[in-house]
N, CA, C and O atoms as CSV, one atom per row, in Angstrom:
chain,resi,resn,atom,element,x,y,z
A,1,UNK,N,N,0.854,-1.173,0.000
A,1,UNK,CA,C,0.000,0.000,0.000
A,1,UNK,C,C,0.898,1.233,0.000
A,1,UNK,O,O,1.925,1.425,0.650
A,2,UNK,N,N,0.393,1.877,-0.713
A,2,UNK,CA,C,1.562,3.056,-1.095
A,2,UNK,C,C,1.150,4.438,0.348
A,2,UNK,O,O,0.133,4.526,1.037
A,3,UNK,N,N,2.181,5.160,0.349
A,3,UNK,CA,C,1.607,6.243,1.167
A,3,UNK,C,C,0.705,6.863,0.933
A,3,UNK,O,O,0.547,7.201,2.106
A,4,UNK,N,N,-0.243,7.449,0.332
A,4,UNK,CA,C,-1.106,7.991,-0.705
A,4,UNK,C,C,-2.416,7.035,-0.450
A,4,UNK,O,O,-3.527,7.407,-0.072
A,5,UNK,N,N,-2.074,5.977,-0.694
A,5,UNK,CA,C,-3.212,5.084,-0.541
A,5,UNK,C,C,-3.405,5.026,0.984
A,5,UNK,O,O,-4.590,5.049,1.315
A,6,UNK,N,N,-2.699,4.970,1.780
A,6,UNK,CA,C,-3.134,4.930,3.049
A,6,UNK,C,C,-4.074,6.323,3.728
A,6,UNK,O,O,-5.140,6.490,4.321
A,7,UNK,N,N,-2.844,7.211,3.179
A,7,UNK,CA,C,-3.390,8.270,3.575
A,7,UNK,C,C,-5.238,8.711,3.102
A,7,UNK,O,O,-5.959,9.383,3.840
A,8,UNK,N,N,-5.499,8.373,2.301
A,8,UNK,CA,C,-6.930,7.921,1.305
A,8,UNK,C,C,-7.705,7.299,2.090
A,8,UNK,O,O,-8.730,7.836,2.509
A,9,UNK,N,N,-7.342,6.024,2.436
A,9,UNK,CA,C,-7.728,5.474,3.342
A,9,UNK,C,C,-8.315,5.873,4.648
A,9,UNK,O,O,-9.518,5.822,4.903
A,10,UNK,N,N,-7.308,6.304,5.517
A,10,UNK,CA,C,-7.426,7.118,6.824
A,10,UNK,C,C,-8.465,8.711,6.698
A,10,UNK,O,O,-9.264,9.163,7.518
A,11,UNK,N,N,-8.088,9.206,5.472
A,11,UNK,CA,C,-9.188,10.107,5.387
A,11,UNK,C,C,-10.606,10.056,5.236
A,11,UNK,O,O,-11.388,10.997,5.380
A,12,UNK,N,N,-10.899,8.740,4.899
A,12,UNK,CA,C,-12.080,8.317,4.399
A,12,UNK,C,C,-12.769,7.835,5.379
A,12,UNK,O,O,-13.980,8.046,5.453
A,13,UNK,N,N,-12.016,7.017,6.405
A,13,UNK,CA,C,-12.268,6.718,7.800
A,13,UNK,C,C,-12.743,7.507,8.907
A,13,UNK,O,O,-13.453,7.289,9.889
A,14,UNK,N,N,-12.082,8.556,8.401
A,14,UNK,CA,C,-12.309,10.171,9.456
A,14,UNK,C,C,-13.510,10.484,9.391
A,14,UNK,O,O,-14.235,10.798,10.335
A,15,UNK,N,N,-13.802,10.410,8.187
A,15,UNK,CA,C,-15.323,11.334,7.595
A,15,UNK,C,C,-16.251,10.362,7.694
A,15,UNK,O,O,-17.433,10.697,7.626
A,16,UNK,N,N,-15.835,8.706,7.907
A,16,UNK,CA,C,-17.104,8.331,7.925
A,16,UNK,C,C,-17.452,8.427,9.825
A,16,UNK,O,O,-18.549,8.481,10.379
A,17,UNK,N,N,-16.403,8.421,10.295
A,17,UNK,CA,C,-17.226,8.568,11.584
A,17,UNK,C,C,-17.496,9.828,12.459
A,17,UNK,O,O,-17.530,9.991,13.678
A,18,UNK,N,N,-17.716,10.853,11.147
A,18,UNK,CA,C,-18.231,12.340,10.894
A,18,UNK,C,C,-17.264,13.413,12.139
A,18,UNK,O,O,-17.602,14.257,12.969
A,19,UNK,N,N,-15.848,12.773,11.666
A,19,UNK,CA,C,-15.039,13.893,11.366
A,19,UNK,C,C,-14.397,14.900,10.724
A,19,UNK,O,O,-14.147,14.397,9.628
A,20,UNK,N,N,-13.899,16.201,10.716
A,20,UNK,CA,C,-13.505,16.545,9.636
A,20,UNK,C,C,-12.398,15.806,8.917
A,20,UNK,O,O,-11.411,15.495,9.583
A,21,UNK,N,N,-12.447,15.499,7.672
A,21,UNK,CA,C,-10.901,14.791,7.228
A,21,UNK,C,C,-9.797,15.629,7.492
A,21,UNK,O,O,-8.760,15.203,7.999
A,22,UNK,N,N,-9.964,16.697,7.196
A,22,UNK,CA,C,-9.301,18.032,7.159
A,22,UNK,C,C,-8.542,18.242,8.536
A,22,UNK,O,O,-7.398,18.686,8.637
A,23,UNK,N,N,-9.156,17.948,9.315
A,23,UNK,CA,C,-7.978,18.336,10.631
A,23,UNK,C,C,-7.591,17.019,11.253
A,23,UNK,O,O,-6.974,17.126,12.313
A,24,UNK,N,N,-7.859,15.619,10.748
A,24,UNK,CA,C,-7.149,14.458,11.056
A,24,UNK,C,C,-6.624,13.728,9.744
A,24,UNK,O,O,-7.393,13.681,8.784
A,25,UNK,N,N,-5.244,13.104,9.637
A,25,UNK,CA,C,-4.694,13.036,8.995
A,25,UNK,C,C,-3.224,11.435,9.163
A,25,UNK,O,O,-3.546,10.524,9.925
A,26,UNK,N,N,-2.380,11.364,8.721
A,26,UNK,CA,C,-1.667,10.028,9.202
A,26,UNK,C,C,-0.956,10.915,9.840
A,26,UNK,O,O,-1.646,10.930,10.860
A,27,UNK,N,N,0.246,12.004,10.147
A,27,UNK,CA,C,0.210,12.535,10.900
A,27,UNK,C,C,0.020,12.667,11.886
A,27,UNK,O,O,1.008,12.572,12.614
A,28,UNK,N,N,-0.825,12.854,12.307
A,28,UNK,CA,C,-1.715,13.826,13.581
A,28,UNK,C,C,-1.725,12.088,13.919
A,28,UNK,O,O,-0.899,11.837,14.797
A,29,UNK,N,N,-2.503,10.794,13.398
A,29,UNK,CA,C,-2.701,9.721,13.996
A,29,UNK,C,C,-1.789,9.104,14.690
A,29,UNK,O,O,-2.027,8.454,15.707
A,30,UNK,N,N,0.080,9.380,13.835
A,30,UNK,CA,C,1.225,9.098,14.157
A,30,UNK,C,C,1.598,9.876,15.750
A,30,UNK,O,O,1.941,9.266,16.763
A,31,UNK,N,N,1.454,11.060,15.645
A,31,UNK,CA,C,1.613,11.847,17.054
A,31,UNK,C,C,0.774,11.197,17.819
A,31,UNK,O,O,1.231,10.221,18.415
A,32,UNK,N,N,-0.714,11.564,18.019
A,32,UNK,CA,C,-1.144,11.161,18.851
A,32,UNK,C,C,-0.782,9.758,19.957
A,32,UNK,O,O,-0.864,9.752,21.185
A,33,UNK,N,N,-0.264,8.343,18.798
A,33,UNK,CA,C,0.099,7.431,18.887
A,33,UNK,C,C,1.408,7.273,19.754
A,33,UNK,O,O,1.503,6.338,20.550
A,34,UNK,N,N,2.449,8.232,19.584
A,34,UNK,CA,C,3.856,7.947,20.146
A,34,UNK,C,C,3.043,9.019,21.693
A,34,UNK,O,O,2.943,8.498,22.803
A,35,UNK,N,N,2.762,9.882,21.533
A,35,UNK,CA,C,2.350,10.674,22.502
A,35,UNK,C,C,1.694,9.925,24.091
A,35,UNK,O,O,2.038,10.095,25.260
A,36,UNK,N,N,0.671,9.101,23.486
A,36,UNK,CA,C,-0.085,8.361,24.293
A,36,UNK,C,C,0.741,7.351,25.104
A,36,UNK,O,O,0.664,7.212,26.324
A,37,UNK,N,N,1.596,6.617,24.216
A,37,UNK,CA,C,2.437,5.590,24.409
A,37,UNK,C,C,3.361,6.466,25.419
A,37,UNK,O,O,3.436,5.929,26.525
A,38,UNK,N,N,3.955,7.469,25.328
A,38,UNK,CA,C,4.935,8.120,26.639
A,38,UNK,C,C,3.889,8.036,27.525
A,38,UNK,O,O,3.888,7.182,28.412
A,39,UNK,N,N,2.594,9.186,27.319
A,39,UNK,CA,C,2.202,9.127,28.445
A,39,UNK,C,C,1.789,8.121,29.490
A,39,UNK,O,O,1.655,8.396,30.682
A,40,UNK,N,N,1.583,6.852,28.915
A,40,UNK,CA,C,1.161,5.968,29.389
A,40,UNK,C,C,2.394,5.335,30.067
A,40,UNK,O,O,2.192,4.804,31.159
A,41,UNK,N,N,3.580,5.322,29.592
A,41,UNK,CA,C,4.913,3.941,30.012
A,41,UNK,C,C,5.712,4.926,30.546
A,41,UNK,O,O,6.028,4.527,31.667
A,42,UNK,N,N,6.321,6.254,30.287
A,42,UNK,CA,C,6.819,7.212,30.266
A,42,UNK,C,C,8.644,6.888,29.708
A,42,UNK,O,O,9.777,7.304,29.953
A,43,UNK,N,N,8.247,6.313,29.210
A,43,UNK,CA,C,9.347,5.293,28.360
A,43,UNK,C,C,9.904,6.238,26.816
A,43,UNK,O,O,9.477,6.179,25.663
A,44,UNK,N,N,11.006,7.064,27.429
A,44,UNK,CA,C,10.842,8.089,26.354
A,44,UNK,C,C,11.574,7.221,25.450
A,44,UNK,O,O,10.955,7.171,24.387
A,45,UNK,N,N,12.933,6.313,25.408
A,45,UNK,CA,C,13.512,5.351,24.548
A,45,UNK,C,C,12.490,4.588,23.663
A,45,UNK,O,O,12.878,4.794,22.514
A,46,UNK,N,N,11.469,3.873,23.623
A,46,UNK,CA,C,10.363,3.178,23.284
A,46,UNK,C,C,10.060,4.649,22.516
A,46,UNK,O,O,10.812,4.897,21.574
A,47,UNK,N,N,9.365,5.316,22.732
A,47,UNK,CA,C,8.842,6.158,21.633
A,47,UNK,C,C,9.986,6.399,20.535
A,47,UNK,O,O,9.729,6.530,19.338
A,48,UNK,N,N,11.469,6.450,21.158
A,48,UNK,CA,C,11.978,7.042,20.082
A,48,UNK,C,C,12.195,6.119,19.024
A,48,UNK,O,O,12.142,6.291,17.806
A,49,UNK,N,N,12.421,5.216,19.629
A,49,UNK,CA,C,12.279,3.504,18.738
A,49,UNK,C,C,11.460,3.771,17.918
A,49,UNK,O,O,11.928,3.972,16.797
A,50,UNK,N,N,10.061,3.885,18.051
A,50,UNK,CA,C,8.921,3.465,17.419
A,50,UNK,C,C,9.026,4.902,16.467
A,50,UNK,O,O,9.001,4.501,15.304
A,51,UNK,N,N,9.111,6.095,16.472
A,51,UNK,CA,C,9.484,7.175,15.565
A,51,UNK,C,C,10.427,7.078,14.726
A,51,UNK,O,O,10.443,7.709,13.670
A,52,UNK,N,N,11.553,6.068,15.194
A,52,UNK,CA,C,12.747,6.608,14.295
A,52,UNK,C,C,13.434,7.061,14.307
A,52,UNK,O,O,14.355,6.891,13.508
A,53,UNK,N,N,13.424,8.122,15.428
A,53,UNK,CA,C,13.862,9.245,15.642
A,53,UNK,C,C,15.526,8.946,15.965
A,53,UNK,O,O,15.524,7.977,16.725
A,54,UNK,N,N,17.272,9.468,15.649
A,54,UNK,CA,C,18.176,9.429,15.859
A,54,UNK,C,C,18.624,9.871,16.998
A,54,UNK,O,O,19.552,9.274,17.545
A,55,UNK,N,N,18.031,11.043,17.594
A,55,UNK,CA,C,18.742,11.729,18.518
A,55,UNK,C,C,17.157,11.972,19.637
A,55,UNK,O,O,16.013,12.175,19.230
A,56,UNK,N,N,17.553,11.876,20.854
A,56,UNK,CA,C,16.629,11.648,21.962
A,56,UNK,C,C,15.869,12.999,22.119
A,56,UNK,O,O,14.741,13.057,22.609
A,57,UNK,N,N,16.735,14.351,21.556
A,57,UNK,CA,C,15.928,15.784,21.700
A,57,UNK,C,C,15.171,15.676,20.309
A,57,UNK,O,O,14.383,16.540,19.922
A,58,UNK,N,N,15.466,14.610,19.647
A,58,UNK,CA,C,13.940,15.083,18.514
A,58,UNK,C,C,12.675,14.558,18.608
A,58,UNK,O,O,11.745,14.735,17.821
A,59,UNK,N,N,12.693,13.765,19.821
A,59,UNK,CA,C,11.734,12.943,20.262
A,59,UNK,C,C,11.050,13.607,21.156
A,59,UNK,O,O,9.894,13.264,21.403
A,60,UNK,N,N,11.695,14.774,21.861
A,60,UNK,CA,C,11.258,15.619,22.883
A,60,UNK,C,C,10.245,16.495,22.305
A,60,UNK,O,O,9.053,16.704,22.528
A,61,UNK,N,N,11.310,17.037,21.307
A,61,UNK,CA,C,10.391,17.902,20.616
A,61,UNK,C,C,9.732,17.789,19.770
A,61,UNK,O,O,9.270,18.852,19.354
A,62,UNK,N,N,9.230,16.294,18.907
A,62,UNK,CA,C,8.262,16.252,18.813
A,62,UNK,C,C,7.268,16.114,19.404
A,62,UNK,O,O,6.203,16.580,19.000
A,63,UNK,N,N,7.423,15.273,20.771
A,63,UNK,CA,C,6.210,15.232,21.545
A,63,UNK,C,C,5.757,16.694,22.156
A,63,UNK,O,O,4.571,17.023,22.182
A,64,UNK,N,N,6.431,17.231,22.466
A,64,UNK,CA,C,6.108,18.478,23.110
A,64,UNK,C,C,6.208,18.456,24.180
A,64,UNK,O,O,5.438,19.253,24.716
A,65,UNK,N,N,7.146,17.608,25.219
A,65,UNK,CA,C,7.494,17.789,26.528
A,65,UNK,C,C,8.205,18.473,27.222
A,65,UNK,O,O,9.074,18.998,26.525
A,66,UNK,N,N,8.298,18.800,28.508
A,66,UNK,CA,C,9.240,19.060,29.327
A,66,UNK,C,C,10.534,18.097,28.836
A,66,UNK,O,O,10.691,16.880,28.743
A,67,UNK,N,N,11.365,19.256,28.576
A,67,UNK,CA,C,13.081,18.639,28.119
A,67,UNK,C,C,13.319,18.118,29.524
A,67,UNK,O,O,13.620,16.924,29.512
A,68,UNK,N,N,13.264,18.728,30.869
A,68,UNK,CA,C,14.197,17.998,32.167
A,68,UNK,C,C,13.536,16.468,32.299
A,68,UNK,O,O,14.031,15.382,32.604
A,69,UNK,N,N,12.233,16.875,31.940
A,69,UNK,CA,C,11.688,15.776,32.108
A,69,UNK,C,C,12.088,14.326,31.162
A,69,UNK,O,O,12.386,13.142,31.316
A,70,UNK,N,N,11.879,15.260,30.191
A,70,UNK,CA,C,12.642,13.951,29.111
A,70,UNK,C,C,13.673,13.566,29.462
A,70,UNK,O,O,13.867,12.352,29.513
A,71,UNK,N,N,14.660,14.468,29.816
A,71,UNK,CA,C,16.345,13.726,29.967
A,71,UNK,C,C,16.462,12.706,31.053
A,71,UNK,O,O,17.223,11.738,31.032
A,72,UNK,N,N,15.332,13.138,32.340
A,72,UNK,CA,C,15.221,12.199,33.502
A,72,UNK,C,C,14.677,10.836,33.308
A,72,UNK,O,O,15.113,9.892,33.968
A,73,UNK,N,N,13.932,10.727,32.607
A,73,UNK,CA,C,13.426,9.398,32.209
A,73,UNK,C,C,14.572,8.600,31.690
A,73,UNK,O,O,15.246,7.695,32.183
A,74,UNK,N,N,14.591,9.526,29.960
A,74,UNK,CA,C,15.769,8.982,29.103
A,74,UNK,C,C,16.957,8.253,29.817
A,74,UNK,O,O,17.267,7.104,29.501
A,75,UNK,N,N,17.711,9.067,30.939
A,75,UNK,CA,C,18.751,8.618,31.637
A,75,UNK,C,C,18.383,7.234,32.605
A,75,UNK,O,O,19.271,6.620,33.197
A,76,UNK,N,N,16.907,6.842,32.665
A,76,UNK,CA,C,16.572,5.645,33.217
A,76,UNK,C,C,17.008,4.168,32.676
A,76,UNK,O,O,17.448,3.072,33.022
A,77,UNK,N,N,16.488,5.074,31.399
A,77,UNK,CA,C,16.173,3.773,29.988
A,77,UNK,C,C,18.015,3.345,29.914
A,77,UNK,O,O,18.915,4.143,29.654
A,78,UNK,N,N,18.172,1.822,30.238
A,78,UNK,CA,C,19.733,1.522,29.579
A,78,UNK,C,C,19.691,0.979,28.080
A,78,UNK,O,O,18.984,0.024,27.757
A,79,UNK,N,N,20.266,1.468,27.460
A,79,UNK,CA,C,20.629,1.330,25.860
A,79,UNK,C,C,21.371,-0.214,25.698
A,79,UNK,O,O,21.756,-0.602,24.595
């Protein structure tokens, strides 16, 4: 399934359960997703896993957290 097609997909999904397509998106589904997952485990390593992400401050800032907070966790997690 190509990106395009998914994204098609997920929009079509939105609207049928009479959301706007327009302000949910794969995106926004992707955030929400790593977001929840911190908040829930507070496992900032695990999110960055699951993002991709290379470096532990891009994980911060995508989620939108407290940086002390992030680094305190982060420094939990052993690599």
């Amino acid at each position: 399934m190509s990106t395009r097609q998914y994204a098609r997909l997920v929009s079509d999904w939105v609207g049928s359960i009479g959301l706007d397509s327009t302000s949910f998106g794969t995106h926004s589904l992707r955030r929400t997703k790593a977001t929840l997952i911190y908040r829930r485990t507070g496992n900032l390593r695990a999110v960055q896993l699951l993002l991709g992400h290379r470096r532990i401050e891009s994980t911060v800032r995508y989620l939108g957290i407290d940086v002390d907070d992030a680094l305190a966790i982060a420094e939990q997690v052993d690599v």
